[in-house]
C-alpha positions as CSV (number, residue, x, y, z in Angstrom):
1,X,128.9,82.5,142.4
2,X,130.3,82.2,139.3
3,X,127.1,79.8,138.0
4,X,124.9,82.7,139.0
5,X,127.1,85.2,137.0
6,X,127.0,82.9,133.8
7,X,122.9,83.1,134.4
8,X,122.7,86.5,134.0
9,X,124.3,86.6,130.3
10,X,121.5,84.0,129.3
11,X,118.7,85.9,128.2
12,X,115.3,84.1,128.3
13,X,112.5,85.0,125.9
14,X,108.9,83.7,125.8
15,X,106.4,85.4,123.9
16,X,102.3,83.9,123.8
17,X,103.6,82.2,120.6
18,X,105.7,79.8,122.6
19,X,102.5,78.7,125.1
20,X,100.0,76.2,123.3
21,X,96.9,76.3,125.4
22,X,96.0,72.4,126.3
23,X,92.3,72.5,126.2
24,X,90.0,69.9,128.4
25,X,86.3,68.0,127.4
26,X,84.0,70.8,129.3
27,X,81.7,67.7,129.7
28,X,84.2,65.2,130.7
29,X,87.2,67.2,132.3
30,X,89.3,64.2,131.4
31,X,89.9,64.0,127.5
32,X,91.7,66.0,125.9
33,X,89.1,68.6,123.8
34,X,89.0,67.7,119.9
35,X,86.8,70.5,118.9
36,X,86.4,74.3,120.1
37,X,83.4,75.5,119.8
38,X,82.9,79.4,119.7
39,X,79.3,80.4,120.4
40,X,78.7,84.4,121.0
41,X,78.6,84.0,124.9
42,X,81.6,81.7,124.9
43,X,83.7,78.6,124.0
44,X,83.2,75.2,124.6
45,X,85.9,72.7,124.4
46,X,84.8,68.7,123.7
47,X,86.3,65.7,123.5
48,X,85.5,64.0,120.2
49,X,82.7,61.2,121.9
50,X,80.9,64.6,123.4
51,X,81.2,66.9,120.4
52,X,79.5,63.9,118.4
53,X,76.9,63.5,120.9
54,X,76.0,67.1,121.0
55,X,76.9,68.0,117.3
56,X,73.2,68.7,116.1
57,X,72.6,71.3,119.0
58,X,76.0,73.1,118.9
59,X,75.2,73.3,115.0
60,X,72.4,75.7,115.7
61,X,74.4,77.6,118.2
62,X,78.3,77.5,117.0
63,X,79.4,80.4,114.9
64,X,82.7,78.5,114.5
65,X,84.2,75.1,115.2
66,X,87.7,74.7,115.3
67,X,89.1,71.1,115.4
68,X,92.0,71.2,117.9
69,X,95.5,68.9,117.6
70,X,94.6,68.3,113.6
71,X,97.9,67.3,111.8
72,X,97.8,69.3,108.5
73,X,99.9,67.6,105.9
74,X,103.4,69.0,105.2
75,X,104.4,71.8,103.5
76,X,106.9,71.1,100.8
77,X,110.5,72.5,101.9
78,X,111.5,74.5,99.0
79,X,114.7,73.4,96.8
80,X,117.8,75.4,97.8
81,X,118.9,77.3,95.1
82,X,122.1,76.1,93.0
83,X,125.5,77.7,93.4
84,X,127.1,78.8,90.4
85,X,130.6,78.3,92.2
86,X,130.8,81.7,93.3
């Protein structure tokens, strides 16, 4: 009893910022998506070998491509700022 007492002092919060959507190949269903493709009626999601394959068509069509799991380079941590010995 007491375990389900100590439960109800932990508050959980998720927000949508906490979710990352995993996206699918829509050609495939098995790879892991590298590109999202918006189009006005939609979104396609392909793997890399299927977005290459199609590339010239969804050109024509894509308003925007996103490319998805892209590992931007770091930000540089700012330097903490010096104590005076205060």
């Amino acid at each position: 009893m007491k375990l389900l007492n100590a439960w109800k002092r932990v508050s959980l919060t998720m927000t949508s910022e906490d979710l990352v959507p995993a996206y699918f190949c829509d050609k495939c269903s098995v790879a892991r998506a590298a590109h999202l493709i918006k189009l006005l009626d939609g979104e396609l999601a392909f793997c890399g070998h299927h977005y290459n394959q199609h590339k010239e068509a969804l050109d024509k069509k894509a308003y925007e491509v996103i490319e998805l799991n892209k590992i931007e380079e770091d930000i540089p941590q700012l330097e903490k700022a010096e104590s005076n010995g205060r």
